[in-house]
C-alpha positions in Angstrom: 67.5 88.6 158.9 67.5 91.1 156.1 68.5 90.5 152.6 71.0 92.6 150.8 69.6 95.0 148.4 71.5 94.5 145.5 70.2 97.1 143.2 71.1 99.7 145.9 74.3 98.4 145.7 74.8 98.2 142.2 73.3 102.1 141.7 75.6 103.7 143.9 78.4 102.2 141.9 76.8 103.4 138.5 77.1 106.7 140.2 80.3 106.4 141.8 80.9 105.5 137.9 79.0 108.0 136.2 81.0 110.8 138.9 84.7 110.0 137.9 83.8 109.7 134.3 82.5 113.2 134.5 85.1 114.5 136.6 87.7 112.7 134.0 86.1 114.2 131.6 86.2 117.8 132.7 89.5 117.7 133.7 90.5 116.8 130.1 88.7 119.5 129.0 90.4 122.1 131.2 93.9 120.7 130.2 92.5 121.2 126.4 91.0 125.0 127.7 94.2 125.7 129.4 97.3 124.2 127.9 100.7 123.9 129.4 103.6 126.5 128.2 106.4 124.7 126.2 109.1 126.3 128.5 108.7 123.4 131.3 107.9 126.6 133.9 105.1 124.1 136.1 106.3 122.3 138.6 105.6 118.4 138.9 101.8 119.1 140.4 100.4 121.4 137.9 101.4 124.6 140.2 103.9 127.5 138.4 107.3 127.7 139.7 107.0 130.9 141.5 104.1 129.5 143.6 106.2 126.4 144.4 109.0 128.7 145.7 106.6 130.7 147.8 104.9 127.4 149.3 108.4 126.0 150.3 109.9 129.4 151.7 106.4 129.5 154.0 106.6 126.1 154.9 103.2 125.4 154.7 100.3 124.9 152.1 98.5 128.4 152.3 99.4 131.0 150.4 101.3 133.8 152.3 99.5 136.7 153.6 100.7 140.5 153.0 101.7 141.8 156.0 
């Protein structure tokens, strides 16, 4: 039977690691790039209200298509 190989293991969780510290990281660094107006206008996921509206009156997730 084969052994485990540990050290594969415990690299692909360094970069599992090493990926969602860099992807935390530039994520804080677009909120700092691209702050949020004071006047509440997003919606709850990040997305301005018009675009919300649009989304709903569609009823799906693509953007609508001029016709």
């Amino acid at each position: 039977m084969a052994k485990t190989n540990f050290q594969y293991e415990k690299r692909q969780k360094e970069l599992e690691k090493k990926k969602k510290a860099e992807e935390k990281a530039r994520r804080k660094l677009e909120a700092k790039n691209n702050p949020k107006p004071a006047d509440g206008a997003e919606g709850e996921d990040g997305e301005d209200a018009d675009d919300a509206d649009a989304e709903e009156a569609t009823g799906d997730d693509a953007p609508a298509q001029p016709q």
